[in-house]
N, C-alpha and C positions, 0 to 999 in steps of 0.2 A: 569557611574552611579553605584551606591551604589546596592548591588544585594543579599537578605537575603540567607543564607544557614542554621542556624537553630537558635533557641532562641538566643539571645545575641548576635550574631554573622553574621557579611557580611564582600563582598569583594568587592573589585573592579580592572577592568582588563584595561590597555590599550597598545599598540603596543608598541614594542621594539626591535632593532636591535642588536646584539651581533655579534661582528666580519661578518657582513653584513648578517646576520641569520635575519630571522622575527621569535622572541622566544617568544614574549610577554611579558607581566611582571604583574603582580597581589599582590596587598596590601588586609591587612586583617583589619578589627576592630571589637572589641570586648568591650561588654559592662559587667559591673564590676558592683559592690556595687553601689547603691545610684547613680545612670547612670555615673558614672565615663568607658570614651572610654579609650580605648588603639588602637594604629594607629602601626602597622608592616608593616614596610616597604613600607613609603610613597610612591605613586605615585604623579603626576602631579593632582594638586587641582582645579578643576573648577568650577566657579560661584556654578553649580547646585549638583553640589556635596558636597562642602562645606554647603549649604543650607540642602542637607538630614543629614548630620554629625549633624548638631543643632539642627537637631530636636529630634538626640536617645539618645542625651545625652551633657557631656562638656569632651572634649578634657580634661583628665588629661595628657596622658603619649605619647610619642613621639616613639619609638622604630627603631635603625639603627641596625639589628642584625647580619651583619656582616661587611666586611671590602669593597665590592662591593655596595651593596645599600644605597646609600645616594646621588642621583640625586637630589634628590625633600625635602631633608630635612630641609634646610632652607627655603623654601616657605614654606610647614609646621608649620617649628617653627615660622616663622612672620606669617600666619594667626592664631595661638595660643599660643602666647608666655607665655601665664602662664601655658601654659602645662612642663612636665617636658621630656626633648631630653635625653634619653640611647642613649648607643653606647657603641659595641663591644670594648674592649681593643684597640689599635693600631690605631684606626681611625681616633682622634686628630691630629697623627702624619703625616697620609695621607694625612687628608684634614683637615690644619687649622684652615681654613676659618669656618670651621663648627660651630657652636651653640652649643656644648655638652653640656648640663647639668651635666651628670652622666653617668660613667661605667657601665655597665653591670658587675657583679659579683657574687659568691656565695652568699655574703654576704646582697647586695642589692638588690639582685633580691625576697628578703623576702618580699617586701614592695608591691608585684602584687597580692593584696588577691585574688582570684581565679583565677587565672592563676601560671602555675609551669613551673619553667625552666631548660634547661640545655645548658651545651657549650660541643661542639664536639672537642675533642683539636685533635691535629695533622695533622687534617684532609687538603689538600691543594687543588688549582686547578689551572685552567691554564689561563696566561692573555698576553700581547703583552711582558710583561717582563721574561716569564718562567713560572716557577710552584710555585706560591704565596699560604701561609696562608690564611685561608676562615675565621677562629675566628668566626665561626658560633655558635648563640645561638638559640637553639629550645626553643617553647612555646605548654604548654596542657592545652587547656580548657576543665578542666574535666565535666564541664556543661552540653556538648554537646560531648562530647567522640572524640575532635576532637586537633588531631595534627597539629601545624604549623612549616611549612619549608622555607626557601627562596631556598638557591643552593644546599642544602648538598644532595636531589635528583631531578628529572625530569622525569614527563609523560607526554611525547607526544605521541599523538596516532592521527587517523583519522580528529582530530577538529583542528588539530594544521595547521599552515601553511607548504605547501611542501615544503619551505627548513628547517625544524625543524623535519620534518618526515623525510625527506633524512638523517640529519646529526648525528640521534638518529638510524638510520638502520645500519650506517657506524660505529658508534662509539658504539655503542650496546644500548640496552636499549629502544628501540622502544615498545611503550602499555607495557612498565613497568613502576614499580618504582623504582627509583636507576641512582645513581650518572653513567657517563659515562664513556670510556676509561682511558679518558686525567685523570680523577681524580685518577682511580687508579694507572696510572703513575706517578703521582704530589705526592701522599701518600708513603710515607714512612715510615713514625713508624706506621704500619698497628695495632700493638697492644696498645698501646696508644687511637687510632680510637676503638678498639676493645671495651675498657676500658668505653671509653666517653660512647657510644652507652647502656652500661646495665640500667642506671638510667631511659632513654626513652623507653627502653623495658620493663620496670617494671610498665607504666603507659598504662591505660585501652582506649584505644585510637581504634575507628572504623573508622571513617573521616583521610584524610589526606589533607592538604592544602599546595600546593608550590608554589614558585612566578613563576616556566614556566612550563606550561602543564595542562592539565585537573586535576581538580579535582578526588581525589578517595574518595569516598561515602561509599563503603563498604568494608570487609573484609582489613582495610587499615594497621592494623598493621600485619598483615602476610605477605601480599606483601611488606613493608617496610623490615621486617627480610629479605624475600625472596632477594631484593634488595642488601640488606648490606649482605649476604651471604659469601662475599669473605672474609670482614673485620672482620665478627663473627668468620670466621675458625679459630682456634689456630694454625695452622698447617702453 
C-alpha cells in the first residue's frame, strides 16, 4: 500500500531478497504539475495499489534509475503504457526485453518540472558477476526538501530485518547512511564519485529516501555528506 510522506509525495515498501538477505525494497511516486505521477523504481503493482495511484493522479513518467532495478518495470509500463519508461544509460543493453522509452540524460531530464536530477558516474557495486557500474540517477523534490536514492546508499537500523542488521554491522554502515564496504571496493575512480556527488550537495535537501532501509526524516543531508565522507576526501 501506497503510504504518504509529505505533500506530493509517497512510497511503497515490499519484501526482497538480495543474495538471500531480506533488504526489502521501496518505490517512490511523486506528484508534479497538473497531477502528473512520477513512479521510481517500480515495485510489484497490486490490484489495490494501482487503484490509490489513480486516484492522486495519471502515471506520466516511468523511472528505471539505475542498472539494478527494473524487476517490475514492465508490469509497470503495461499497466500504463502512455506513461513515458526512463532508464539509466546501459540498461537496454542488459535487459532487452525492457520497454525503454527514454534515457535518462542531462539533457532530458529537463523535462521533470519540479523534480531535479543527477547521475553519480563512477560509482560501482557488487553482483554475482564482480564489481559492476550502478549508472545511478538521483532525484530532489524540492517541494518537500526531500532526496531520492535507490543503491548509491543504505539505512538499516532496528526495523530492518536481522540478516540486513547483521550484514550492515559486518560490512559497516549499520543506523547510518552510506553505501557499504563492497562499494567502496567496487569504486575506483573515487574522484570522479567525488565530482558527481557536488551538484546533489548543492541542493537543500532534509528528507532522504532509499530503496533499502529506513527512511531518514531529518537532518538527511549531513548524514548523507557524513556517509560519502570517504568519496568527498581529496586525499
Amino acid at each position: 500500500m501506497l503510504r504518504a510522506i509529505a505533500p506530493d509525495l509517497w512510497v511503497a515498501e515490499q519484501p526482497l531478497k538480495y543474495f538471500g538477505l531480506e533488504v526489502g525494497t521501496r518505490m517512490t511516486v511523486i506528484r508534479l504539475n497538473q497531477d502528473r505521477l512520477v513512479i521510481i523504481a517500480p515495485i510489484q503493482l497490486q490490484d489495490d495499489m494501482i487503484d490509490q495511484i489513480n486516484q492522486l493522479g495519471n502515471v506520466s513518467d516511468i523511472i528505471a534509475p539505475n542498472l539494478y532495478h527494473h524487476l517490475f518495470l514492465n508490469q509497470c509500463k503495461q499497466r500504463y503504457p502512455n506513461a513515458t519508461l526512463w532508464a539509466t544509460s546501459g540498461l537496454q543493453d542488459k535487459c532487452p526485453d525492457l520497454w525503454i522509452d527514454q534515457v535518462l540524460s542531462d539533457h532530458t531530464i529537463k523535462s521533470f518540472n519540479g523534480l531535479e536530477a543527477a547521475q553519480v558516474a563512477g560509482f560501482n557495486t557488487f553482483d554475482i558477476k564482480g564489481y559492476m557500474p550502478l549508472n545511478e540517477w538521483v532525484f530532489f523534490h524540492a517541494k518537500s526538501r526531500t532526496l531520492i536514492i535507490t543503491d548509491l546508499a543504505f539505512h538499516f537500523d532496528r526495523q530492518s530485518s536481522p540478516s540486513a542488521q547483521l550484514i550492515s554491522k559486518v560490512l559497516g554502515g549499520y543506523q547510518q547512511l552510506r553505501p557499504s564496504l563492497l562499494e567502496k571496493i567496487a569504486t575506483r575512480d573515487k574522484e570522479q564519485v567525488r565530482q558527481s556527488l557536488q551538484p546533489i550537495l548543492a541542493w537543500d535537501f532534509e528528507r532522504v529516501i532509499m530503496a533499502h532501509g529506513s527512511i531518514i526524516e531529518q537532518d538527511g543531508k549531513r548524514l548523507f555528506q557524513r556517509g560519502y565522507e570517504w568519496f568527498l576526501n581529496e586525499r
